[in-house]
C-alpha positions as CSV (number, residue, x, y, z in Angstrom):
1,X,-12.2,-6.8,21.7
2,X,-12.0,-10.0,19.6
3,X,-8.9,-11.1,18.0
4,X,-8.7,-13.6,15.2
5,X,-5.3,-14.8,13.7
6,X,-5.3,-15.7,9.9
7,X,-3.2,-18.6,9.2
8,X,-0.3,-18.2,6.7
9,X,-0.7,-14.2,7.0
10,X,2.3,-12.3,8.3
11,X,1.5,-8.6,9.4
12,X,4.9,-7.6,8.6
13,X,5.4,-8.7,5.5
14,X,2.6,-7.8,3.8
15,X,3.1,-4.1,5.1
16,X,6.4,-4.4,3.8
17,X,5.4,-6.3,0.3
18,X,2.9,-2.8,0.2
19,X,5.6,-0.1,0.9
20,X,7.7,-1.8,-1.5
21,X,4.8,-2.0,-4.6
22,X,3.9,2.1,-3.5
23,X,7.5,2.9,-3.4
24,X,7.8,1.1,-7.2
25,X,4.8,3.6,-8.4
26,X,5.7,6.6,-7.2
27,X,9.5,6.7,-8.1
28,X,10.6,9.4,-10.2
29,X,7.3,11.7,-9.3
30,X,7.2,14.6,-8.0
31,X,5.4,15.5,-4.3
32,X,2.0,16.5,-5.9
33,X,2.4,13.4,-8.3
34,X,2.9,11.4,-5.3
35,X,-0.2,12.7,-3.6
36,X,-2.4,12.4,-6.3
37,X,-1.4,8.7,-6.5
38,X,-2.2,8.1,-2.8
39,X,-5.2,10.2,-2.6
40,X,-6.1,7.6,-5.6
41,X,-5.2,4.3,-3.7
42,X,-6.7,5.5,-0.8
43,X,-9.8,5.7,-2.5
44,X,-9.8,2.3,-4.3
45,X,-9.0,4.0,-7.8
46,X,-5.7,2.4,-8.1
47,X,-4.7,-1.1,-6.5
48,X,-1.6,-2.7,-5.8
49,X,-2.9,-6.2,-5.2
């Protein structure tokens, strides 16, 4: 296995800067509003970029 390292990109904080952004959409929803909106990210129907 080949590993290549991506200048300026921190693993971490990105994950974290994600959690953050999902954590922003989903508040106040319900469970089954929340899983509608992840079963949308997850397919590419929403983005948090």
């Amino acid at each position: 296995m080949k590993t290549t390292a991506i200048e300026g990109f921190h693993t971490v904080e990105f994950f974290r800067a994600v959690k953050e952004k999902m954590a922003k959409a989903t508040e106040g929803m319900t469970l089954q509003e929340k899983r509608e909106v992840w079963k949308q990210m997850r397919e590419g129907q929403i983005s948090l970029a």
